[in-house]
C-alpha positions as CSV (number, residue, x, y, z in Angstrom):
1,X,34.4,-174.2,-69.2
2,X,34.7,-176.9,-66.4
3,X,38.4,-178.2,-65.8
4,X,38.4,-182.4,-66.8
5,X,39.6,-184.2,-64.0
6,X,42.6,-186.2,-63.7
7,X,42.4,-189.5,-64.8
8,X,46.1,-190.0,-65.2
9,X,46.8,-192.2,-61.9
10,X,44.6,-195.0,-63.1
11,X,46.4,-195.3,-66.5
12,X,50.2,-196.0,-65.3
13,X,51.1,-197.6,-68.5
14,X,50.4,-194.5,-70.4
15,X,51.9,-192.7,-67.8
16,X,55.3,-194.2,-68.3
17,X,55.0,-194.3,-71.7
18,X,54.3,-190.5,-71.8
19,X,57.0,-189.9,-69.4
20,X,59.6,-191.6,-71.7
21,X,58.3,-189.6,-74.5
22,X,59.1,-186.4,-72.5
23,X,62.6,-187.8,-71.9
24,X,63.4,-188.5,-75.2
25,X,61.6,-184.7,-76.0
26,X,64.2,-182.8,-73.4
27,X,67.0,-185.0,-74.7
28,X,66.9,-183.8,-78.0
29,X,65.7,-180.0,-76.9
30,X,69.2,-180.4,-74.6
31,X,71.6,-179.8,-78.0
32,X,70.6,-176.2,-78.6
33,X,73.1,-175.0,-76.8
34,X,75.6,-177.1,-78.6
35,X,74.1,-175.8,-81.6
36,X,74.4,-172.3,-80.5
37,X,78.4,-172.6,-79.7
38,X,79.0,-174.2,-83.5
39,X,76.8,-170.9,-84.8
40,X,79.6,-169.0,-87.1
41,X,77.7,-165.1,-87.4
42,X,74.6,-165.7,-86.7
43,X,73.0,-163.1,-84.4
44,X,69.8,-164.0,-81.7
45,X,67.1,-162.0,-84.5
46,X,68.9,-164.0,-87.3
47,X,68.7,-167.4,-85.4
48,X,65.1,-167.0,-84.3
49,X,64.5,-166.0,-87.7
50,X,65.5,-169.2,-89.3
51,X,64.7,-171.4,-86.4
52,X,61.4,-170.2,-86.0
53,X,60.8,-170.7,-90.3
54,X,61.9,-174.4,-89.8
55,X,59.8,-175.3,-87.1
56,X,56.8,-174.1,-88.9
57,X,57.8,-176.2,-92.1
58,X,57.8,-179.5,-89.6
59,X,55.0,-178.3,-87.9
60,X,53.1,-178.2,-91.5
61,X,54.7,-181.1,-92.9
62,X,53.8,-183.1,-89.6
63,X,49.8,-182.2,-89.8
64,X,49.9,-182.9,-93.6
65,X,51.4,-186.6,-92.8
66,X,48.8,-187.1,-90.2
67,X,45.9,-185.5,-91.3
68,X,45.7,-184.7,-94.8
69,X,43.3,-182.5,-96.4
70,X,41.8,-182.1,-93.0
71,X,45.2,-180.7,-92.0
72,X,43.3,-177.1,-92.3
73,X,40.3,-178.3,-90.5
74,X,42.6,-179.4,-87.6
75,X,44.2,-175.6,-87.1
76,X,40.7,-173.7,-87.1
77,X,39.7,-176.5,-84.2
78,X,42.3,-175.0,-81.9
79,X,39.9,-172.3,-81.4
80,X,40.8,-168.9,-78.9
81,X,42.4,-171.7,-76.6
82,X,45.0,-173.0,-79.1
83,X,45.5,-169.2,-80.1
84,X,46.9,-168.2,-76.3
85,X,48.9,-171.5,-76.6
86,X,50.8,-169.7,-79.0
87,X,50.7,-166.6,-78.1
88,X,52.1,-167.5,-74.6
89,X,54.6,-170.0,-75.9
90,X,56.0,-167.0,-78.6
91,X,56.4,-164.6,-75.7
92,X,58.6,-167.1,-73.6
93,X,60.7,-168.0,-76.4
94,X,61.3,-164.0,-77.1
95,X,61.5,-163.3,-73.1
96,X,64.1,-166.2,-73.3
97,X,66.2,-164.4,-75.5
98,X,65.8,-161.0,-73.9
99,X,66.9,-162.7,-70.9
100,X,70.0,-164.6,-72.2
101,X,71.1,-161.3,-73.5
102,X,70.3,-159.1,-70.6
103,X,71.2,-161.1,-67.6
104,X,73.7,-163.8,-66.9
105,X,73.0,-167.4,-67.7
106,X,72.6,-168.6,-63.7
107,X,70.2,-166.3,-63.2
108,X,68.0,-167.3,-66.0
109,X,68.7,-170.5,-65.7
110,X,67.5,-170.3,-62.0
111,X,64.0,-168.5,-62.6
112,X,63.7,-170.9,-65.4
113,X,63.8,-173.8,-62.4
114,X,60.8,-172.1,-60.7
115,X,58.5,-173.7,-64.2
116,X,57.4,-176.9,-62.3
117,X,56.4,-175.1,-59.4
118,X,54.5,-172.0,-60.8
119,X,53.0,-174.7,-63.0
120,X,51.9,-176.9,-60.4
121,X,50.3,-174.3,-58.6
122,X,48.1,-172.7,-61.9
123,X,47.2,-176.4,-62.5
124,X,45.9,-176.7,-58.6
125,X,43.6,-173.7,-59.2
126,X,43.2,-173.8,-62.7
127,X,42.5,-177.8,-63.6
128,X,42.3,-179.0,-59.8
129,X,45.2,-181.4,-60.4
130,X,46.9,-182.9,-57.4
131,X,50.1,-184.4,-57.3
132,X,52.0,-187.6,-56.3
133,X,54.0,-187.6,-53.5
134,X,56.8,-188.8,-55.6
135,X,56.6,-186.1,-58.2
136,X,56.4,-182.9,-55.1
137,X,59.3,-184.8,-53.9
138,X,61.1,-185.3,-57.2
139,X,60.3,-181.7,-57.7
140,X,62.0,-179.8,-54.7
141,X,65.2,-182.4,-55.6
142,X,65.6,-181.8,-59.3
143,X,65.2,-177.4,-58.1
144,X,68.0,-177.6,-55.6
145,X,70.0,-180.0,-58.3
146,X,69.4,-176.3,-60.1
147,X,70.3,-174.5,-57.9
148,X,73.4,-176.5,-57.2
149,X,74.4,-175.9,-61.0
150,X,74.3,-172.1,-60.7
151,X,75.6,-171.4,-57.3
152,X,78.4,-169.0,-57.8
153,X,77.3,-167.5,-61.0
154,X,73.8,-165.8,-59.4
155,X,73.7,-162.2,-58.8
156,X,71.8,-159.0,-59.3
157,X,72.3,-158.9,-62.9
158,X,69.8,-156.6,-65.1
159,X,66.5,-155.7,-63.4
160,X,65.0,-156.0,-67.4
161,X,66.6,-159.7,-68.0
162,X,65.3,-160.8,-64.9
163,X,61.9,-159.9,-65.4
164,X,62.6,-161.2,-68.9
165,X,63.4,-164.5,-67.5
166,X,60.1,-164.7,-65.0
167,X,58.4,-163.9,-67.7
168,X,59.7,-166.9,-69.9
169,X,58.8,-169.1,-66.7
170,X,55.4,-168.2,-66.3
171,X,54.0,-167.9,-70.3
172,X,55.6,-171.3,-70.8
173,X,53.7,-172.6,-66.9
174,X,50.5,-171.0,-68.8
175,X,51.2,-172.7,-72.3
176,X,51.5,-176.1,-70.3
177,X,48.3,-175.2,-68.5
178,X,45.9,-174.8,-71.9
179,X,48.1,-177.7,-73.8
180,X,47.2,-179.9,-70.5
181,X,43.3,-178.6,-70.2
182,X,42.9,-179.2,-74.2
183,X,44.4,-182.6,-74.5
184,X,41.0,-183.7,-76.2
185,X,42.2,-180.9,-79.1
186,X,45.2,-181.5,-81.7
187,X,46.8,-178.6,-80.4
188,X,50.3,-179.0,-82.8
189,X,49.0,-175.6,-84.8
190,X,49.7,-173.8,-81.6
191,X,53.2,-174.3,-82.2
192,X,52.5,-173.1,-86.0
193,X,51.4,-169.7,-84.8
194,X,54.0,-169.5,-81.9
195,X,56.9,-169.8,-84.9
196,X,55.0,-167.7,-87.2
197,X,54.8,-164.7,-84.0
198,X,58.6,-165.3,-83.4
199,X,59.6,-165.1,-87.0
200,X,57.7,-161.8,-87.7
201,X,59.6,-160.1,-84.8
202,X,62.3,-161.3,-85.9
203,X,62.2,-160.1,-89.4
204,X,60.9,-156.6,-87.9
205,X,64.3,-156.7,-85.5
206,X,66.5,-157.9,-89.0
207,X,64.6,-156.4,-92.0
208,X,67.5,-156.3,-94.4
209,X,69.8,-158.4,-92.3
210,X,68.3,-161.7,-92.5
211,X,71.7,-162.9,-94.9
212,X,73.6,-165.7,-92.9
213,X,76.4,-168.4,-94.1
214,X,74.7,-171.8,-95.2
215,X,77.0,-173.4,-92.2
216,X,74.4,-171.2,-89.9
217,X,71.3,-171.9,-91.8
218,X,71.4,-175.4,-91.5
219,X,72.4,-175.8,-88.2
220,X,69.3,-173.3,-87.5
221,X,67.1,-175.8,-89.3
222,X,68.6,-178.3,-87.3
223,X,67.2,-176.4,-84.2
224,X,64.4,-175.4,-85.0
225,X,63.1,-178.1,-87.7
226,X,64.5,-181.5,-85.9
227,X,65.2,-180.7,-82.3
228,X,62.7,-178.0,-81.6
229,X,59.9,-180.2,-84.1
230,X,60.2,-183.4,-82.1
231,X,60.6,-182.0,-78.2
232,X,57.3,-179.8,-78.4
233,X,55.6,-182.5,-80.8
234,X,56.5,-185.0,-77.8
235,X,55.5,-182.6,-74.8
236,X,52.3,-182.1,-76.5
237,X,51.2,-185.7,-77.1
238,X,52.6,-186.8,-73.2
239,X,50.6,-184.1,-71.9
240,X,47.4,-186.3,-72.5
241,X,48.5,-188.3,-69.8
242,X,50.7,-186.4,-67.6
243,X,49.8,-183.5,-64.9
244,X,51.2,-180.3,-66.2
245,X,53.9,-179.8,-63.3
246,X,55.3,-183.3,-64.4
247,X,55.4,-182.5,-67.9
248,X,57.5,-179.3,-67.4
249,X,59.6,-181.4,-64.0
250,X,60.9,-183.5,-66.6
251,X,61.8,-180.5,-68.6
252,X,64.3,-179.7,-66.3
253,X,66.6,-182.7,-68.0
254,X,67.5,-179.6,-70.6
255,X,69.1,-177.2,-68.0
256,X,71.5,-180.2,-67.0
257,X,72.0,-181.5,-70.1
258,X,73.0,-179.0,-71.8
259,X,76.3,-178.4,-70.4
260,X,77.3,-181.8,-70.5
261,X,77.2,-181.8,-74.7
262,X,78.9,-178.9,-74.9
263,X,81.6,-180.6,-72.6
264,X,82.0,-183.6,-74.6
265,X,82.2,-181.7,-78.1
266,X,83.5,-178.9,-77.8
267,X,85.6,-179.5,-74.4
268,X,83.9,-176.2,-72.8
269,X,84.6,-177.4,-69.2
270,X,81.4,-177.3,-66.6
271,X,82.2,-176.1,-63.4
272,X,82.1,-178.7,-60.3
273,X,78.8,-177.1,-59.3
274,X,77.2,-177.6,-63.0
275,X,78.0,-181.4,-63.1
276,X,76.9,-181.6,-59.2
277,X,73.7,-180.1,-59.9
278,X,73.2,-181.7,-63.6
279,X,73.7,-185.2,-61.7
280,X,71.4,-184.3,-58.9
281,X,68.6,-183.2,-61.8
282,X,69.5,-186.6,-63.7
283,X,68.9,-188.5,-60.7
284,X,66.1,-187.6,-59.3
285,X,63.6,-187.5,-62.8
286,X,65.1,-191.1,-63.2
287,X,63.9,-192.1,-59.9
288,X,60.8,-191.0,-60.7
289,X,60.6,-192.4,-64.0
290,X,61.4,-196.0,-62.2
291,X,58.8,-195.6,-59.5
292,X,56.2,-195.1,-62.8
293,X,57.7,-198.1,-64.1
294,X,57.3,-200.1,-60.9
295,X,53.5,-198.7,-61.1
296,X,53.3,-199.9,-64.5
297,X,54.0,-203.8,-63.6
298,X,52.1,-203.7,-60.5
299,X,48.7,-205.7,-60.8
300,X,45.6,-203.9,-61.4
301,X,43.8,-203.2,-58.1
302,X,46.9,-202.5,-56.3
303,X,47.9,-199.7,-54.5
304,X,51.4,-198.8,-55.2
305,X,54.0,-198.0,-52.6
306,X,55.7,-194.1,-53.4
């Protein structure tokens, strides 16, 4: 199959719309860690378990609202592509896990950083996609505002969540590859058979265990129904008219997010470093948001200054 090429820098007004959609997407992705300190008992496997069940019911309820009876019709169209979509976006939510409980957050956090950049270089072989100058800048400035956030707190930590964590980085840089190369496909049922993996390891990890307070079940529906339903529903219909390593760039938002609600609501003080480096990743995707904006309002036929 030949790779489409890249029409996206002669539609800057669906560019900016899509980037805003992304924004909005890592926003609301950006309170699972809130909703992870309010969990009462909960364990990971339970979580998953229940997150994973919720986001399949709004994937569902989503593709019966839009499609109707051809709802069906729609997943069998996803084909082998839509398949490894989910495939490789279940393995980076279990690595993600395995990681978080094998190795300390920094370093995960850290290898998670590397996203953009392993998936701007799969989508340079891969779909031939080139990128702005703005974005390859924006990109090296939102990874050291990374960095910045976890100085202090890397270090060897577990061989087994490290690997974990690299693996997370480069199934989700292949997920945004296929969503990316099979924008022409409704590819929402990949998220379908990503929760579906999840939730059956899960249950295999908890059979008989699965019992959790109704405090914990709804904030895992929370999760994985709201939160979870909206940022992937958003990444998928933006990456129609972004390049992949911009889609997960603006991804980054999450990692400095993040801390910042569990500051405010729970009073779970960030380190200097973490609101140094969260302000650095802040900064520099709204930069590049307002340079796509400037693009936007720039006459047709004119060549934009970046």
């Amino acid at each position: 199959m030949t790779a489409q090429p890249d029409i996206t820098a002669h539609i800057p007004q669906r560019r900016a719309f899509a980037m805003g959609l992304m924004i909005a997407g890592s926003v609301a992705i950006s309170f699972g860690g809130l909703i992870i300190r309010n969990i009462e008992a909960a364990d990971t496997w339970q979580i998953q378990f229940y997150r994973s069940l919720a986001l399949m019911v709004a994937i569902a309820l989503l593709m019966f609202w839009r499609y109707g009876r051809k709802a069906p019709a729609q997943v069998i169209g996803i084909g082998k592509p839509g398949i490894a979509a989910g495939l490789l976006l279940a393995i980076a939510g279990t690595s993600f896990l395995q990681a978080l409980s094998s190795t300390t957050v920094a370093n995960t956090l850290f290898l998670l950083s590397a996203i953009p950049f392993f998936t701007a270089a799969l989508a340079r072989i891969i779909l031939r996609e080139t990128l702005l100058p703005s974005t390859i800048l924006t990109m090296f400035s939102a990874g050291s505002g990374v960095i910045v956030m976890v100085i202090g707190g890397i270090g060897a930590g577990s061989l087994y969540g490290n690997l974990m964590a690299l693996t997370t980085a480069l199934c989700f840089s292949g997920y945004a590859i296929i969503v990316r190369r099979q924008r022409g496909v409704e590819m929402l049922p990949a998220l379908f058979i990503s929760g579906t993996l999840i939730a059956l390891v899960a249950l295999i990890m908890r059979w008989g265990d699965l019992g959790i307070s109704l405090h914990d079940l709804a904030l895992c529906f929370l999760w994985g129904g709201v939160l979870s339903g909206i940022a992937n529903a958003l990444f998928i219909a933006a990456s129609k008219h972004l390049a992949a390593a911009e889609l997960t760039l603006i991804m980054l938002l999450e990692f400095a997010l993040g801390p910042i609600w569990v500051w405010l609501f729970v009073a779970e003080t960030p380190t200097r470093a973490t609101i140094l480096g969260g302000a650095i990743v802040i900064f520099s995707v709204a930069i590049r948001a307002l340079i796509e904006l400037t693009r936007n309002r720039r006459k047709p036929g004119t060549r934009p200054t970046l």
